[in-house]
N, CA, C and O of each residue as an XYZ file, in Angstrom:
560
protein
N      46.971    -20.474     21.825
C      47.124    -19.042     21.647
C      46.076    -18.564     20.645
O      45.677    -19.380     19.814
N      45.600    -17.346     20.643
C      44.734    -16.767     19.772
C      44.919    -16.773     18.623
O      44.057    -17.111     17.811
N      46.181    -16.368     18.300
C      46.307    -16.288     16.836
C      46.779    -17.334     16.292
O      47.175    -17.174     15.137
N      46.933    -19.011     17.013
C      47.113    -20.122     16.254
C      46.391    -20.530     14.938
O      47.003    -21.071     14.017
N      45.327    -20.304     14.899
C      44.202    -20.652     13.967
C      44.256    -19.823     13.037
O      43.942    -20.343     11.967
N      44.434    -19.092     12.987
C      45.159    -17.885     11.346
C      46.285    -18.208     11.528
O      46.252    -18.870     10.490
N      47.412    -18.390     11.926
C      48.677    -19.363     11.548
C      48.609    -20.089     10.691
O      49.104    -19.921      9.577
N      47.600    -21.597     11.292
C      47.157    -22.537     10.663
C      47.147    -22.167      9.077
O      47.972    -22.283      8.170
N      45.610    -21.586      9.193
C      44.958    -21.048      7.914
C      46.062    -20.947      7.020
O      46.114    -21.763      6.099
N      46.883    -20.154      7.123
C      48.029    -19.219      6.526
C      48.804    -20.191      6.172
O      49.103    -20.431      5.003
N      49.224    -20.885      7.248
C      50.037    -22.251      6.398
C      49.976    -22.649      5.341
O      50.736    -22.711      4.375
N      48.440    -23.090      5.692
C      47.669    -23.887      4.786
C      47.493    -23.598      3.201
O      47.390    -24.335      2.221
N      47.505    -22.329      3.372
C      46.781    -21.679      2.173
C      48.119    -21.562      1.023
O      49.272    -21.820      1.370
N      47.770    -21.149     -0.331
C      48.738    -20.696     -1.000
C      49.456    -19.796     -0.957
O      50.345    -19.659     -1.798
N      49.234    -18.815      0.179
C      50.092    -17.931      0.799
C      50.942    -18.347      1.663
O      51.877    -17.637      2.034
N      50.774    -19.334      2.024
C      52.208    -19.631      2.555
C      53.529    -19.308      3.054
O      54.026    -19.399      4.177
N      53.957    -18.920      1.973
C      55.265    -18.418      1.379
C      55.502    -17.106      2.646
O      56.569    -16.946      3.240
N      54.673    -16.547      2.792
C      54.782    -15.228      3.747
C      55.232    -15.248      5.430
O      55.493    -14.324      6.201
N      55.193    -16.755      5.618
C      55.749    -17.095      6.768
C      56.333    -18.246      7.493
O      56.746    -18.589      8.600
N      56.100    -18.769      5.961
C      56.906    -20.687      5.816
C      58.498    -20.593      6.200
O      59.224    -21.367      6.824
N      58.697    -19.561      5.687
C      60.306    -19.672      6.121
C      60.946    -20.369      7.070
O      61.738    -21.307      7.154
N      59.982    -19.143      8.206
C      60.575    -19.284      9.465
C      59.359    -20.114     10.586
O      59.619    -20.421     11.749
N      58.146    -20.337      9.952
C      56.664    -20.964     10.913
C      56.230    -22.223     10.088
O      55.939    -22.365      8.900
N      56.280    -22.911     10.934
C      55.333    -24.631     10.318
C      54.630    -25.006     11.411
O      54.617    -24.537     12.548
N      54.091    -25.845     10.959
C      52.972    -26.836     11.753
C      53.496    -28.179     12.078
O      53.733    -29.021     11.213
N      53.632    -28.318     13.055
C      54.306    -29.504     13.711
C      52.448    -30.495     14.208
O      51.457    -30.011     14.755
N      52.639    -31.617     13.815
C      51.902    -32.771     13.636
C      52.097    -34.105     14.882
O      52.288    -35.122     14.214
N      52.108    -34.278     15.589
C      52.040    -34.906     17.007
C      50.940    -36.030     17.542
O      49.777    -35.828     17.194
N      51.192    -37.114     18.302
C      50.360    -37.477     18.812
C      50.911    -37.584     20.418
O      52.076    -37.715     20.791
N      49.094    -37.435     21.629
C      49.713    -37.084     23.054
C      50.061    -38.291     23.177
O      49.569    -39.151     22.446
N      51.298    -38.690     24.461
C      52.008    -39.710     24.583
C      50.733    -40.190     25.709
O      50.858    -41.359     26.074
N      49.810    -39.617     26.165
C      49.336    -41.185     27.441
C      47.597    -40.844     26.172
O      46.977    -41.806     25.721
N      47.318    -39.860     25.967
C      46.047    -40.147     25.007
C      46.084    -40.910     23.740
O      45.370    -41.883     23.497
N      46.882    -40.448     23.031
C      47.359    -41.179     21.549
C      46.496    -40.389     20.645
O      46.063    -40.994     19.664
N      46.080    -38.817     20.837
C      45.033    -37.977     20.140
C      45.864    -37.399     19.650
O      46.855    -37.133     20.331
N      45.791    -36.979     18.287
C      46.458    -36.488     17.392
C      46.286    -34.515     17.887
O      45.369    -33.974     18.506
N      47.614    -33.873     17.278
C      47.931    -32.639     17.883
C      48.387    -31.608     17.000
O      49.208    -32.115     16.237
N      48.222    -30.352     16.750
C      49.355    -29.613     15.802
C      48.980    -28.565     16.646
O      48.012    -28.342     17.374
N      50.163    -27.899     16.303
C      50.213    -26.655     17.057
C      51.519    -25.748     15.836
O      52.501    -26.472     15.666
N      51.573    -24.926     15.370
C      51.900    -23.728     14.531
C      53.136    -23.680     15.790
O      52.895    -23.933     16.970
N      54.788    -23.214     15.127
C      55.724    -23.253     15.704
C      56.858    -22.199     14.863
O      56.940    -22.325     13.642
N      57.339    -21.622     15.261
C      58.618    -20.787     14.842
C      59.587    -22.065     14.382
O      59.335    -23.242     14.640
N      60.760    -21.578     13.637
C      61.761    -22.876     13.575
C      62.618    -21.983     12.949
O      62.319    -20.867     12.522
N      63.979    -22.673     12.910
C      65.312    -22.315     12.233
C      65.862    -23.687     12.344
O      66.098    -24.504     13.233
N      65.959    -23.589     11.105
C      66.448    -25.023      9.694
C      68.359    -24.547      9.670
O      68.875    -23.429      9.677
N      69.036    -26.023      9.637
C      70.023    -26.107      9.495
C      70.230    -27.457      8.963
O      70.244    -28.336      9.825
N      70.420    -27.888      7.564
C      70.341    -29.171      6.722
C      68.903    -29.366      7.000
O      67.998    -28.630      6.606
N      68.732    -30.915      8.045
C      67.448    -31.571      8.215
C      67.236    -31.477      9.753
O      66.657    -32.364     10.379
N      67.706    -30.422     10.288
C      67.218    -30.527     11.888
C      66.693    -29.047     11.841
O      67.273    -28.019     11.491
N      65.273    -29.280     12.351
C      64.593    -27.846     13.175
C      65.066    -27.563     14.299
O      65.643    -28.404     14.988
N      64.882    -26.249     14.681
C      65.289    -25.972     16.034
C      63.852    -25.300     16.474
O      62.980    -24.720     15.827
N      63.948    -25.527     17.404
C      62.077    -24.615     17.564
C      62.661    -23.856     19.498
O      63.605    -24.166     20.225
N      61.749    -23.025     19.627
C      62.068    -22.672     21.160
C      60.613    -22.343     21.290
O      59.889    -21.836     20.434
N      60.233    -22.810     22.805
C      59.452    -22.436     23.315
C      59.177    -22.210     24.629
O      59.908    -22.927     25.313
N      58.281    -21.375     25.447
C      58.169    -21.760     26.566
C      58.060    -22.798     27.724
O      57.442    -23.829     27.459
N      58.460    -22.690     28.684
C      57.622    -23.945     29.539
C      56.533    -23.713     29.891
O      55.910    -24.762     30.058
N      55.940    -22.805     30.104
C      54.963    -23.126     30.549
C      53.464    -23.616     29.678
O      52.288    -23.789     29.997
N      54.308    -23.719     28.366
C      52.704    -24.250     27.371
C      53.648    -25.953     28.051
O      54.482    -26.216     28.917
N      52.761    -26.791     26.891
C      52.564    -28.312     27.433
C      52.637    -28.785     26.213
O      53.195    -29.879     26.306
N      52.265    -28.461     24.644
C      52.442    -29.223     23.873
C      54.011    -30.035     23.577
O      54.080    -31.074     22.919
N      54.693    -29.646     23.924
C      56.130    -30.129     23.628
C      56.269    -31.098     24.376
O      57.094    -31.931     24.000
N      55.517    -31.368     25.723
C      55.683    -32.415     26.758
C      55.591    -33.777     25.946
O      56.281    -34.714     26.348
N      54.783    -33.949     24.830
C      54.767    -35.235     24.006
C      55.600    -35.379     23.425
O      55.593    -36.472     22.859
N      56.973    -34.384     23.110
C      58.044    -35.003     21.870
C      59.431    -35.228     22.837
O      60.399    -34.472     22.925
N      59.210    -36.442     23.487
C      60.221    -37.220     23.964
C      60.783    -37.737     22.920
O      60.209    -38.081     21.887
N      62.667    -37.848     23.322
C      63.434    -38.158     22.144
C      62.674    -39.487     21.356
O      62.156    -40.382     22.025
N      62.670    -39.508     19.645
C      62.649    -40.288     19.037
C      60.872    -40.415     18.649
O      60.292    -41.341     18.083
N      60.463    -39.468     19.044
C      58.794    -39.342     18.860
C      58.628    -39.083     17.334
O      59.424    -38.376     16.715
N      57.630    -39.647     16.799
C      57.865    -39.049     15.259
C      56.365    -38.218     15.542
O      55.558    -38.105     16.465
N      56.535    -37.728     14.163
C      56.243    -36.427     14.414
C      55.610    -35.888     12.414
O      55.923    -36.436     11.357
N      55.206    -35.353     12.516
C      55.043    -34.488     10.691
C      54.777    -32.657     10.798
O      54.200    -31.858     11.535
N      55.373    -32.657      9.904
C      55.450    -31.283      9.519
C      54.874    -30.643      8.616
O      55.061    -31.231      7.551
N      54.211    -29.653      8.475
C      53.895    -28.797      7.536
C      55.066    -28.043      7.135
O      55.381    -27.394      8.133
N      55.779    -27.820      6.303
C      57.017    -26.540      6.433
C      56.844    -26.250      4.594
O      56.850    -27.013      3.628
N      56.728    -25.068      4.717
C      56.972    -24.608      3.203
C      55.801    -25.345      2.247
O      56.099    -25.923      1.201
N      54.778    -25.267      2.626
C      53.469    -25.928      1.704
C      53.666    -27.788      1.891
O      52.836    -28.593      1.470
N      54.969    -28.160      2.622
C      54.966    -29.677      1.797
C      54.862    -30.515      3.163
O      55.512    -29.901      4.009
N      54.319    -31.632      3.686
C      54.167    -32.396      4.933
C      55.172    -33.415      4.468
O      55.262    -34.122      3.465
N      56.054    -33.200      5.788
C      57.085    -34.101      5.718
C      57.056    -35.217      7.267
O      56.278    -35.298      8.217
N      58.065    -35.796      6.965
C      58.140    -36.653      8.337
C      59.166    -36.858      8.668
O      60.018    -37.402      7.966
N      59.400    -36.274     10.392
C      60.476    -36.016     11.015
C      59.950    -37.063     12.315
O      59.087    -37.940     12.268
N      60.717    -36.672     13.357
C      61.348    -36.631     14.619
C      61.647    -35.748     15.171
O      62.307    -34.799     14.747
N      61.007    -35.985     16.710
C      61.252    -34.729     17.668
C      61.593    -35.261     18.661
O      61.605    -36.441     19.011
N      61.991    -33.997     19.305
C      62.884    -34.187     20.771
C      63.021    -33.044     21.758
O      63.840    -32.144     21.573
N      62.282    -33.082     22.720
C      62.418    -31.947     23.178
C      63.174    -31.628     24.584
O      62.727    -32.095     25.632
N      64.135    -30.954     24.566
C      65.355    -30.868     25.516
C      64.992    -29.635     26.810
O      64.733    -28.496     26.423
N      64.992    -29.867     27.990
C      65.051    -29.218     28.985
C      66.352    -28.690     29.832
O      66.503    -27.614     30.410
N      67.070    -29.596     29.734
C      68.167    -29.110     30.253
C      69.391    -27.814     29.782
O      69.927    -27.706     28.679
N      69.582    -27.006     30.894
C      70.394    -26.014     30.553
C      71.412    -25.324     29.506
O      71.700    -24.155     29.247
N      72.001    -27.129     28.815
C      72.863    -27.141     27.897
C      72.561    -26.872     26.777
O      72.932    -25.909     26.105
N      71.679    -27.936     26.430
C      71.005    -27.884     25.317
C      70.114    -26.685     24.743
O      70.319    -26.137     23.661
N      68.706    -26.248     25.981
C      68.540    -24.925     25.895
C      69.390    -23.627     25.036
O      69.092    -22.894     24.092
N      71.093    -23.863     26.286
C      71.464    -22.471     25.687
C      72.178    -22.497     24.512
O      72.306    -21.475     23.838
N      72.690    -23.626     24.170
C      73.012    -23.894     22.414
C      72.231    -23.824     21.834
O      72.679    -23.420     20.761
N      70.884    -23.986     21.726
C      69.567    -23.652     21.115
C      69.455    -21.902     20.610
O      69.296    -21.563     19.437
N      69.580    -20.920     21.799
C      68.892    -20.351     22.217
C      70.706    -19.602     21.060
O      70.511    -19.207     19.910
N      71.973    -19.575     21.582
C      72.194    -19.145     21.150
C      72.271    -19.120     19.388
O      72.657    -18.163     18.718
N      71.891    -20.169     18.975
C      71.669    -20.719     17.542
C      70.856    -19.709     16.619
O      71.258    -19.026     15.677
N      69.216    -19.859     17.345
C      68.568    -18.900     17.310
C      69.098    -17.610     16.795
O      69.043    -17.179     15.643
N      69.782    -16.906     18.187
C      69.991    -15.654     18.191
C      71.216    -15.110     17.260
O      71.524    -13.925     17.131
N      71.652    -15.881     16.831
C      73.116    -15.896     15.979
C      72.504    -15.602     14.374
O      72.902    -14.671     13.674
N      71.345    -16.705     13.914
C      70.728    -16.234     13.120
C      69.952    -15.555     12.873
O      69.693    -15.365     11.684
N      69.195    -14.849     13.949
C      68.279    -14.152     13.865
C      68.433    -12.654     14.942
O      67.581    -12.171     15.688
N      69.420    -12.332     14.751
C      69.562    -11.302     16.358
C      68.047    -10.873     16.696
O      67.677    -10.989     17.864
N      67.241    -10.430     15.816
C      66.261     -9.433     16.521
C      65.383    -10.260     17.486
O      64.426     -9.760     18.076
N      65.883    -11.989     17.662
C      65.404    -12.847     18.758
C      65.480    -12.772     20.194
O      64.770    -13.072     21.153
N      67.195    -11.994     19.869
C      67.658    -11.729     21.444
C      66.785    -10.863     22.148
O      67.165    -10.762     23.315
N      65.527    -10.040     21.854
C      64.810     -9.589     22.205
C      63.454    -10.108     23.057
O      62.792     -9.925     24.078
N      63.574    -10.936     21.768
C      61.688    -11.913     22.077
C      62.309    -12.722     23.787
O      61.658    -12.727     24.832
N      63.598    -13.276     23.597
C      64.125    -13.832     24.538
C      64.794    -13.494     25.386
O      65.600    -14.284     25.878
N      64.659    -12.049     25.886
C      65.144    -11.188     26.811
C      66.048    -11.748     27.053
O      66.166    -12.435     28.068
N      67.389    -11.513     25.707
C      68.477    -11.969     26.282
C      69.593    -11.198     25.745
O      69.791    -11.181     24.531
N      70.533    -10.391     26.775
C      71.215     -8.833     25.847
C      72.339     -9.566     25.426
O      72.919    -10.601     25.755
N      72.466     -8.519     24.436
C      73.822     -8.484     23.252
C      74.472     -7.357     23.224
O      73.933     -6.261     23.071
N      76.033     -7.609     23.413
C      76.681     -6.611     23.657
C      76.985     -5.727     22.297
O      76.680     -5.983     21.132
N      77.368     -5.117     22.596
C      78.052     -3.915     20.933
C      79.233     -4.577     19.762
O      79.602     -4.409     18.600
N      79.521     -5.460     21.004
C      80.428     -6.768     20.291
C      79.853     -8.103     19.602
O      80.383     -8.919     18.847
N      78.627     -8.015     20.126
C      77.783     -9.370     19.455
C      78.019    -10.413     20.617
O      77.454    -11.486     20.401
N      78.762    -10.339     21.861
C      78.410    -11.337     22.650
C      77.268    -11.374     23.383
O      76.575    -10.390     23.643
N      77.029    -12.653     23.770
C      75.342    -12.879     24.737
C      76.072    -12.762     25.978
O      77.123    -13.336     26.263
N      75.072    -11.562     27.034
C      75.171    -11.731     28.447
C      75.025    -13.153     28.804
O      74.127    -13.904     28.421
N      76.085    -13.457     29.638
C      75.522    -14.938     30.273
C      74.433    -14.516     31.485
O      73.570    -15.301     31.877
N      74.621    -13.042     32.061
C      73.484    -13.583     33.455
C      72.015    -13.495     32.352
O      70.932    -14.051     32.530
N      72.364    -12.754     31.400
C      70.422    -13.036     31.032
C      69.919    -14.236     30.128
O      68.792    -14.601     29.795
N      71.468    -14.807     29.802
C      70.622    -16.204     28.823
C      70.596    -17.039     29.925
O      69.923    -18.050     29.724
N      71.014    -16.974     30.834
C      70.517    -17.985     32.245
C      69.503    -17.740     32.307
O      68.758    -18.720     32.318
N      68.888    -16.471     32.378
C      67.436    -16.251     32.698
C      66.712    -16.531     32.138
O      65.798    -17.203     32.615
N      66.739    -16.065     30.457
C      66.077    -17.122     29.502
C      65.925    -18.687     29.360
O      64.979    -19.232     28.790
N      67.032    -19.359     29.982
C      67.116    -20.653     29.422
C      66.692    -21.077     30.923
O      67.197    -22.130     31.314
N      65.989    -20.523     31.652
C      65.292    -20.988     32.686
C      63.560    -21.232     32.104
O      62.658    -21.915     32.590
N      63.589    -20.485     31.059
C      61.940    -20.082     30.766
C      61.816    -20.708     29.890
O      60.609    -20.934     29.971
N      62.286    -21.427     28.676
C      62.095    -22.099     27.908
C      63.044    -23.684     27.475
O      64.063    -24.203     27.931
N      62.356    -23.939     26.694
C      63.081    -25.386     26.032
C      63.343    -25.097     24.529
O      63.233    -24.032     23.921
N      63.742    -26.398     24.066
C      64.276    -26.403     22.696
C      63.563    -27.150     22.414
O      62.953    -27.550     23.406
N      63.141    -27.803     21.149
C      62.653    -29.010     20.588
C      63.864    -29.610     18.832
O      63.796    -29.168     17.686
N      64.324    -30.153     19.119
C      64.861    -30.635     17.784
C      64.039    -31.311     16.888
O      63.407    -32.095     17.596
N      63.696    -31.451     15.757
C      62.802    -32.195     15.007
C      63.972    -32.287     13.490
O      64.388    -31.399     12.745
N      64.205    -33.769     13.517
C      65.136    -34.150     12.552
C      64.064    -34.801     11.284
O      63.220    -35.681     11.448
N      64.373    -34.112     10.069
C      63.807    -34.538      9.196
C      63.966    -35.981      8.999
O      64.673    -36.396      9.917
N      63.631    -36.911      8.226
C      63.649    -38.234      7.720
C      63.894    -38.035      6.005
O      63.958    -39.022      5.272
């Protein structure tokens, strides 16, 4: 994506702080190349597990088959985790509603409606959780 590389930067830098919260840099190697990878990622932290969502149709996540290790940039400090990245429906929509529980203004990014009551439409998180995955990344 275009604006990965000022992500990066931003990480990197002592500014940080302005989007560490919720954005890190996930650290990877490809599973049939063995070439090292990062790619800048959204996340929502609960203890030591990330939750990340992304599309299918990018490809970097295709390398974090369960138990892949993995490093992180998060909050200025490189740590070392584990990733896992889940396709199936279930997992997805526990993800997705996780997400959106903490973050409502997500249910948007993820075209997925919320009623006046705070419940998630099920026909549109089907639709969503057709378009994306989850990735878990458990700290160490």
């Amino acid at each position: 994506m275009w604006f990965n590389p000022l992500m990066e930067w931003l990480l990197k830098s002592p500014l940080h702080g302005i989007i560490s919260g919720n954005t890190m840099i996930i650290y990877f190697k490809g599973q049939k190349s063995g070439k090292g990878y990062h790619v800048p990622v959204g996340y929502l932290r609960n203890d030591n597990t990330l939750l990340t969502v992304s599309s299918k149709e990018r490809t970097w996540w295709r390398n974090l088959r369960c138990g892949t290790a993995v490093t992180v940039l998060m909050r200025g400090r490189m740590l070392s985790a584990h990733g896992c990245a889940f396709e199936d429906d279930a997992n997805v929509a526990e993800g997705l509603k996780a997400y959106i529980k903490e973050n409502p203004r997500m249910a948007g990014v993820f075209k997925v409606n919320v009623g006046s009551d705070g419940q998630i439409e099920t026909e549109s998180l089907h639709a969503a959780v057709s378009k994306r995955i989850i990735v878990r990344t458990t700290l160490d």
